[in-house]
Jmol script that loads the backbone (N, CA, C; Angstrom):
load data "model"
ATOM      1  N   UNK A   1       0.848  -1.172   0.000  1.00  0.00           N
ATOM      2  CA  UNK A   1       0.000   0.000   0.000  1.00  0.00           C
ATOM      3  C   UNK A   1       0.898   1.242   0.000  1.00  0.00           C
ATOM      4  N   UNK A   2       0.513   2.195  -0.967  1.00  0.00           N
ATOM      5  CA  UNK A   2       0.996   3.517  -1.213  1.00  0.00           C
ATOM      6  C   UNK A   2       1.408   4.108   0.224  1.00  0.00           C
ATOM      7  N   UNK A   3       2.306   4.525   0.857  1.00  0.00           N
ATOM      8  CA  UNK A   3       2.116   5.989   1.770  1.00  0.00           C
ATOM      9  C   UNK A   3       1.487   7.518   1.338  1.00  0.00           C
ATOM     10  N   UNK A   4       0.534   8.024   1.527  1.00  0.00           N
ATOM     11  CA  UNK A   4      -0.254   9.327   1.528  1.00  0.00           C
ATOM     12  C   UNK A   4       0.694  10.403   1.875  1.00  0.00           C
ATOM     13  N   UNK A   5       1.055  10.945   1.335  1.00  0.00           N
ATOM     14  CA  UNK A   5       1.399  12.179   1.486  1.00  0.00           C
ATOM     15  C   UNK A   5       0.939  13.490   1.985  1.00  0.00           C
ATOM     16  N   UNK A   6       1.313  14.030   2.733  1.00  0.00           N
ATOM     17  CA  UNK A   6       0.248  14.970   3.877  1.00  0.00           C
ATOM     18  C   UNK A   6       0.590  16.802   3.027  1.00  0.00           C
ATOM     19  N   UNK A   7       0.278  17.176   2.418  1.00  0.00           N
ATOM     20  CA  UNK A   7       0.655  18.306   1.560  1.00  0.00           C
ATOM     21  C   UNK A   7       0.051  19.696   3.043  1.00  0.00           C
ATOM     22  N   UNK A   8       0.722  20.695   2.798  1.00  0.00           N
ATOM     23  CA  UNK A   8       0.543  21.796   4.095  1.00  0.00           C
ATOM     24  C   UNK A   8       1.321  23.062   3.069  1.00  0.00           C
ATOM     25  N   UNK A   9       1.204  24.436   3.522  1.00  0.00           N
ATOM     26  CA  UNK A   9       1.501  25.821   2.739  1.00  0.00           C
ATOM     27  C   UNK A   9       2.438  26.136   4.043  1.00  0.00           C
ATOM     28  N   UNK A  10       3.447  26.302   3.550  1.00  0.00           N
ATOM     29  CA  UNK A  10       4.114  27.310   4.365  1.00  0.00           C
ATOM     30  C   UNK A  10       4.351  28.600   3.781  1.00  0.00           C
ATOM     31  N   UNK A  11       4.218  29.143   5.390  1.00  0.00           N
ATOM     32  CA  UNK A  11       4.619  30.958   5.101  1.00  0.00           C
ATOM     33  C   UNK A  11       5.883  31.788   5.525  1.00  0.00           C
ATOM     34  N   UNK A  12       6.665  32.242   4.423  1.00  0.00           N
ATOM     35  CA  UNK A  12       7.902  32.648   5.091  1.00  0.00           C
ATOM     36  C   UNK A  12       8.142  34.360   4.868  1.00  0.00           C
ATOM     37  N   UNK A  13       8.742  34.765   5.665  1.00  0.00           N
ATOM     38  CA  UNK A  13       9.156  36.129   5.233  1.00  0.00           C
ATOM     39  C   UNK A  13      10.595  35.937   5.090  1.00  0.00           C
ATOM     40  N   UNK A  14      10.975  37.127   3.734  1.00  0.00           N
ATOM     41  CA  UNK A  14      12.433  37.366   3.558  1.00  0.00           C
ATOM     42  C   UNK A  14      12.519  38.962   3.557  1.00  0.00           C
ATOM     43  N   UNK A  15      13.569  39.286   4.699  1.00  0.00           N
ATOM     44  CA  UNK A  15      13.795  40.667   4.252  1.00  0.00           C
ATOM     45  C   UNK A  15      15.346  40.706   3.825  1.00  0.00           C
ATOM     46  N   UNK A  16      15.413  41.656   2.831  1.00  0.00           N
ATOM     47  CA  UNK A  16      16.732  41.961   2.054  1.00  0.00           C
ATOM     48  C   UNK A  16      17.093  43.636   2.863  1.00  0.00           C
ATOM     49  N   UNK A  17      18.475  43.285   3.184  1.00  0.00           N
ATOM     50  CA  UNK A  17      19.318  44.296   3.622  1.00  0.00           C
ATOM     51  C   UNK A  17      19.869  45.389   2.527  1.00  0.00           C
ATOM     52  N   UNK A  18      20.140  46.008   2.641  1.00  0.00           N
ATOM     53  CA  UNK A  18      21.058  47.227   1.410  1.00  0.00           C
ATOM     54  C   UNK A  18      22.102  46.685   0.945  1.00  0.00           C
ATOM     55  N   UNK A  19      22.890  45.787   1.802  1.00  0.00           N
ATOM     56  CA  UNK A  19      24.042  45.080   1.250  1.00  0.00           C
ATOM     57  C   UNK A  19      24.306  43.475   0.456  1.00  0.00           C
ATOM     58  N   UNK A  20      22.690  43.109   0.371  1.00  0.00           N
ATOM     59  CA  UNK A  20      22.079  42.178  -0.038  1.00  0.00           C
ATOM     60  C   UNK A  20      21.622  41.013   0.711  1.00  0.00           C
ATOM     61  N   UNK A  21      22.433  41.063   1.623  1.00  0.00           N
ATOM     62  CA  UNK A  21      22.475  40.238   3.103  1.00  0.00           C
ATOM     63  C   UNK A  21      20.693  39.963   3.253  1.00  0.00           C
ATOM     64  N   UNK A  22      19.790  38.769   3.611  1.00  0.00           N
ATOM     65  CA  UNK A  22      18.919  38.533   3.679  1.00  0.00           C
ATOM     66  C   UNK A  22      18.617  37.694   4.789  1.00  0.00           C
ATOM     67  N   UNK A  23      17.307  37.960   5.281  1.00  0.00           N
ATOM     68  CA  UNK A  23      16.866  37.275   7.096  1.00  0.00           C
ATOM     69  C   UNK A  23      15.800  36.826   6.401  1.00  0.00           C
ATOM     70  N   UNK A  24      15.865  35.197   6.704  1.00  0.00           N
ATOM     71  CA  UNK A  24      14.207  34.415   6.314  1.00  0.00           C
ATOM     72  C   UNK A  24      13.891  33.964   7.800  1.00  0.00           C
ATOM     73  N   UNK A  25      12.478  34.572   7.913  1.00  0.00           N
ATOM     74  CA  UNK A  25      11.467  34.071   8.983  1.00  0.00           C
ATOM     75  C   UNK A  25      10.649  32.732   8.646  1.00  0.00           C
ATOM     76  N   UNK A  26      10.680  31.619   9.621  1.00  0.00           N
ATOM     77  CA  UNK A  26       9.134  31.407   8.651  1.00  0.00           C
ATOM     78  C   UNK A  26       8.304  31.700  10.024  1.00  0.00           C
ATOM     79  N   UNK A  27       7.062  32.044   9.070  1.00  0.00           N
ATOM     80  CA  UNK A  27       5.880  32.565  10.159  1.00  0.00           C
ATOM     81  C   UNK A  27       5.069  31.391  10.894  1.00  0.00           C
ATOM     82  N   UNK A  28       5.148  30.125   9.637  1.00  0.00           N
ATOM     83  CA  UNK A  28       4.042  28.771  10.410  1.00  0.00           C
ATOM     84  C   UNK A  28       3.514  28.237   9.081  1.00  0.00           C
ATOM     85  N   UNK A  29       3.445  27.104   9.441  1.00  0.00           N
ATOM     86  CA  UNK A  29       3.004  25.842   8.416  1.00  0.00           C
ATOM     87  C   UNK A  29       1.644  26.006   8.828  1.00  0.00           C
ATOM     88  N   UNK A  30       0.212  26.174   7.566  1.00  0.00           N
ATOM     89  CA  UNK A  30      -0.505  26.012   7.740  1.00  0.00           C
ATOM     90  C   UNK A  30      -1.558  24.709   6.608  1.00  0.00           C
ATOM     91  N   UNK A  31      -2.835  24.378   7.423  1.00  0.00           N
ATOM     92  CA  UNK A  31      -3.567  23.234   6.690  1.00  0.00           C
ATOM     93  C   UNK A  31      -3.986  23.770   5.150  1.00  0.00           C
ATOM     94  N   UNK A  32      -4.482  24.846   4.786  1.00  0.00           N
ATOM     95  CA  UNK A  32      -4.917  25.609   3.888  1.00  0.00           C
ATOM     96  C   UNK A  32      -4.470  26.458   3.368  1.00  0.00           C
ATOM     97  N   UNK A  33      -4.435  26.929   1.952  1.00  0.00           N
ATOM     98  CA  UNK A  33      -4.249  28.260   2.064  1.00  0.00           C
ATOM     99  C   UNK A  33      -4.721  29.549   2.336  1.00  0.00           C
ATOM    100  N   UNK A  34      -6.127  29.102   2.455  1.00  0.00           N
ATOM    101  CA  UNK A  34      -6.657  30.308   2.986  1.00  0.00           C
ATOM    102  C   UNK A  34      -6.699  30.754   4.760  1.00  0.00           C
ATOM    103  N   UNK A  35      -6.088  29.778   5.460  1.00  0.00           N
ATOM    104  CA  UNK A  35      -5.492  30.148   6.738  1.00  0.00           C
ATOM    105  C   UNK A  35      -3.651  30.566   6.403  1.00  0.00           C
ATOM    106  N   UNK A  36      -3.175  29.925   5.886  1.00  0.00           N
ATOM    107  CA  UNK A  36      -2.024  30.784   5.359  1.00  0.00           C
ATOM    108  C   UNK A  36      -1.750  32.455   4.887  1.00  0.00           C
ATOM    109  N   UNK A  37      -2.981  32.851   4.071  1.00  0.00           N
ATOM    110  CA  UNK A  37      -2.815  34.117   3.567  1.00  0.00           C
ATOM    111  C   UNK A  37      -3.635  34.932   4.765  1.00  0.00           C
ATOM    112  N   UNK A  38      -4.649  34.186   5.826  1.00  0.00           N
ATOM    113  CA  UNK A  38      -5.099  34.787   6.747  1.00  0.00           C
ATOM    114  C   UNK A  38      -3.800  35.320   7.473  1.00  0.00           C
ATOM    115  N   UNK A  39      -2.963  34.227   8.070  1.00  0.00           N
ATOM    116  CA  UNK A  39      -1.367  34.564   8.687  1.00  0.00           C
ATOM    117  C   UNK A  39      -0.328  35.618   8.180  1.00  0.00           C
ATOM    118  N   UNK A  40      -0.339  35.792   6.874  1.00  0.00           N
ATOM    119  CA  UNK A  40       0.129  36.526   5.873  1.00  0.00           C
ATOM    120  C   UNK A  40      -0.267  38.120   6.902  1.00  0.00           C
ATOM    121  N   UNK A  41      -1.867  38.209   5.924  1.00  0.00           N
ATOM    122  CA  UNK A  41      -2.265  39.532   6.522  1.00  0.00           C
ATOM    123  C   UNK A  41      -2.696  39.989   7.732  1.00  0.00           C
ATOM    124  N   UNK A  42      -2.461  39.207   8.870  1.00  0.00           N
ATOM    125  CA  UNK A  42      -2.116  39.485  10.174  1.00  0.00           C
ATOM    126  C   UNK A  42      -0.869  39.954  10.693  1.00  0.00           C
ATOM    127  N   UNK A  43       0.097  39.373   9.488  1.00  0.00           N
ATOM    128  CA  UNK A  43       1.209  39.628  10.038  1.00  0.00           C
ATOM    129  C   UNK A  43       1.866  41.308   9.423  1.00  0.00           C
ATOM    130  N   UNK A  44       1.626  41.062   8.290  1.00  0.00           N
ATOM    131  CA  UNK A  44       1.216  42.508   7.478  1.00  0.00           C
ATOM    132  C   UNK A  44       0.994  43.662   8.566  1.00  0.00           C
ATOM    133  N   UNK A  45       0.667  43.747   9.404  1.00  0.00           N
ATOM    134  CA  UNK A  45       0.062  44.920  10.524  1.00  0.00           C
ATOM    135  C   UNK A  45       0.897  45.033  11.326  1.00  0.00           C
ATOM    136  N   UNK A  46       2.548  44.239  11.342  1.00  0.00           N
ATOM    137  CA  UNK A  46       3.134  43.869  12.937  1.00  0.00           C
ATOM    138  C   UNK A  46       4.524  44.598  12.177  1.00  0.00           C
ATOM    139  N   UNK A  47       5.241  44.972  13.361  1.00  0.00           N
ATOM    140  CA  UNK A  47       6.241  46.225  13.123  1.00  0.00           C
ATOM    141  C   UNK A  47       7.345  45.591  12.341  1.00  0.00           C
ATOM    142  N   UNK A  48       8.123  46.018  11.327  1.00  0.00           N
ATOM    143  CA  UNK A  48       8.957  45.133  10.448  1.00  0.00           C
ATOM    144  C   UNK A  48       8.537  44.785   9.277  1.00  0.00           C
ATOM    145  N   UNK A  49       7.669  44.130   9.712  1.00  0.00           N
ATOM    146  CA  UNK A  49       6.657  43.294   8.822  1.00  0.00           C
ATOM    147  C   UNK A  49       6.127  44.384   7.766  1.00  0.00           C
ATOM    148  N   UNK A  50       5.270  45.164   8.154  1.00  0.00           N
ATOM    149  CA  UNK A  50       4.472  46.216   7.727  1.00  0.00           C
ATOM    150  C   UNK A  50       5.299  47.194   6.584  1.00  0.00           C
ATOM    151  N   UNK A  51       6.811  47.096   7.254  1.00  0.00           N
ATOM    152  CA  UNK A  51       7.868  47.826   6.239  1.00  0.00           C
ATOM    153  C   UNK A  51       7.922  47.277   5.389  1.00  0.00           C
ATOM    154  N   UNK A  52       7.973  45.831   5.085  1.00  0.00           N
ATOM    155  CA  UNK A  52       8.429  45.547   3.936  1.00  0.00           C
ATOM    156  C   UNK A  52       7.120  44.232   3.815  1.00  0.00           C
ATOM    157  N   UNK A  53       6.311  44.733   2.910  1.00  0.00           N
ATOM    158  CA  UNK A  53       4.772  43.624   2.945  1.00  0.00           C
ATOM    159  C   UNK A  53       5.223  42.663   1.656  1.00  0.00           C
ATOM    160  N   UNK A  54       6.111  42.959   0.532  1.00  0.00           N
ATOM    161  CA  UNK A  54       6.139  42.250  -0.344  1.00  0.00           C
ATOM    162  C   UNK A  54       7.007  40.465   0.269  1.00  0.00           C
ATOM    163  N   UNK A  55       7.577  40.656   1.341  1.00  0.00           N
ATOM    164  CA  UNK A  55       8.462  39.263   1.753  1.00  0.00           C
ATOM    165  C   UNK A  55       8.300  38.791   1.456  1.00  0.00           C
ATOM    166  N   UNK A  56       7.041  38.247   1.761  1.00  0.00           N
ATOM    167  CA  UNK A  56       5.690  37.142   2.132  1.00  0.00           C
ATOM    168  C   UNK A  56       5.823  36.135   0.806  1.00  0.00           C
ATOM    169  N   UNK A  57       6.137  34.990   1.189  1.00  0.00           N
ATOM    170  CA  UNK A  57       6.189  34.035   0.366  1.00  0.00           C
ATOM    171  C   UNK A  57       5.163  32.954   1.143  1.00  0.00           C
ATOM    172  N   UNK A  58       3.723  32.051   0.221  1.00  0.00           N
ATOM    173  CA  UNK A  58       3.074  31.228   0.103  1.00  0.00           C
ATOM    174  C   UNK A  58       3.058  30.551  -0.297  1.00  0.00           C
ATOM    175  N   UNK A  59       3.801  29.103   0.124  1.00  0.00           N
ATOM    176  CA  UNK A  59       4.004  27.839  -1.047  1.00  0.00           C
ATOM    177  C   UNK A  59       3.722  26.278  -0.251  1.00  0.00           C
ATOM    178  N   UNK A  60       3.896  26.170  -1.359  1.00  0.00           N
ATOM    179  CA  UNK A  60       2.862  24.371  -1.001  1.00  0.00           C
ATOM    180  C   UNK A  60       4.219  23.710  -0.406  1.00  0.00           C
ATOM    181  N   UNK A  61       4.028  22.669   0.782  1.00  0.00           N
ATOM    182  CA  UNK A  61       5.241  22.111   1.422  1.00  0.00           C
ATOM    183  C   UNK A  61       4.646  20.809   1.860  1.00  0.00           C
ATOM    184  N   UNK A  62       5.215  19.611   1.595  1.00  0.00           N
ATOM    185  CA  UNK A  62       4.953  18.552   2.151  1.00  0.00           C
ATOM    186  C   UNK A  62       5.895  17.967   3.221  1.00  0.00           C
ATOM    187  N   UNK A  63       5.057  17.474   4.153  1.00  0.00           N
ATOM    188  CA  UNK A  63       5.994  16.806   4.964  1.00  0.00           C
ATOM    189  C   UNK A  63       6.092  15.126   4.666  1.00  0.00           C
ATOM    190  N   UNK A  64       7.054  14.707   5.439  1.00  0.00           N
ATOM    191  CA  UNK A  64       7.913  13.596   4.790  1.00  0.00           C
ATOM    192  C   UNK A  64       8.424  13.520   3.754  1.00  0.00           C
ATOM    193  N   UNK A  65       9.197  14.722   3.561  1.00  0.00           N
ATOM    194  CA  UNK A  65       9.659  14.339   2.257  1.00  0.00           C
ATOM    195  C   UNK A  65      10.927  15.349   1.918  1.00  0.00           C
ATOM    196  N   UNK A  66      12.285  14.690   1.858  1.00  0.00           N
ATOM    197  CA  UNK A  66      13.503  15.484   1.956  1.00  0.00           C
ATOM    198  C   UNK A  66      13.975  16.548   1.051  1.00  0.00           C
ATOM    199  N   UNK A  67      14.419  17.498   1.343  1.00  0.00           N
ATOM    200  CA  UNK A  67      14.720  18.371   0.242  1.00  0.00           C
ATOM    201  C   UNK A  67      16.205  18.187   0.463  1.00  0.00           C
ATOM    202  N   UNK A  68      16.675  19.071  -0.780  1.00  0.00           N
ATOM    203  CA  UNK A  68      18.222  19.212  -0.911  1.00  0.00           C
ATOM    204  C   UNK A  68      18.810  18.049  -0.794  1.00  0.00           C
ATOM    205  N   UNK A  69      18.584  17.505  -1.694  1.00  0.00           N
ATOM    206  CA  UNK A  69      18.799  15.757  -1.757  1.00  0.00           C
ATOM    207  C   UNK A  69      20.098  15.774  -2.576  1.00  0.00           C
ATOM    208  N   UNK A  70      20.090  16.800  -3.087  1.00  0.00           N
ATOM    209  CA  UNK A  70      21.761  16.839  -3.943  1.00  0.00           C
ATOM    210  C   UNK A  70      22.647  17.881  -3.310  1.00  0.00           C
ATOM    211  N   UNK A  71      22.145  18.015  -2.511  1.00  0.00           N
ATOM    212  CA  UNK A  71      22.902  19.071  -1.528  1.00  0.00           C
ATOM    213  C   UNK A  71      23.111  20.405  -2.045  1.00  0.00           C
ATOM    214  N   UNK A  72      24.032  21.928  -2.085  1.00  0.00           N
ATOM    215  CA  UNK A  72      24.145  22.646  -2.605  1.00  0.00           C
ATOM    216  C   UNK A  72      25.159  23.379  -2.639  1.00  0.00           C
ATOM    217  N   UNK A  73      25.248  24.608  -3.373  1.00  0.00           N
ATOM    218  CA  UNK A  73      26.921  25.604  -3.482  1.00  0.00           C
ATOM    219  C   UNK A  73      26.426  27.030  -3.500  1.00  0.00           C
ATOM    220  N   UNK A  74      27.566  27.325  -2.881  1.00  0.00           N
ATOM    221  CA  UNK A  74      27.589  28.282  -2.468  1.00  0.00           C
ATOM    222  C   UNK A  74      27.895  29.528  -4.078  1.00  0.00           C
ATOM    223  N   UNK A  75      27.894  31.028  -3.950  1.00  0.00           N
ATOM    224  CA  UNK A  75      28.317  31.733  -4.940  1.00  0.00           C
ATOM    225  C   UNK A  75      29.013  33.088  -4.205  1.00  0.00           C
ATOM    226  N   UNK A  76      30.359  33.465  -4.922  1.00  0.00           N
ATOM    227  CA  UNK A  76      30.852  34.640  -3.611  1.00  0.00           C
ATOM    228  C   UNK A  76      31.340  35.158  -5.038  1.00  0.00           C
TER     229      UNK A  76
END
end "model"
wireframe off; spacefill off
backbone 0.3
color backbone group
């Protein structure tokens, strides 16, 4: 028998510095997306946040299931 795969949205913020330097938040794994973009624009109102509203990244994330399976490199 197949294993089911449990699919969930995560929400992350990225803010970019002047020097390109970048801080990722994540805000919370949610069941839906429409409790996801609820989280979104709650968070939208909170200090930081509010400066920079474009961050906000909404994407589909499953659990059990590995990423960076080929690992990765760096660029300087």
């Amino acid at each position: 028998m197949a294993e089911e795969k449990s699919a969930y949205v995560l929400v992350v913020h990225v803010h970019e510095f002047d020097d390109g330097s970048e801080d990722l938040k994540i805000i919370g794994l949610y069941r839906t997306e429409e409790r996801a973009r609820a989280a979104v624009e709650r968070a939208r109102t909170l200090p930081g946040f509010r400066d920079t509203p474009d961050g906000f990244s909404v994407v589909p994330y499953e659990l059990d299931v590995t990423g960076w399976t080929e690992g990765f490199t760096t660029e300087e």
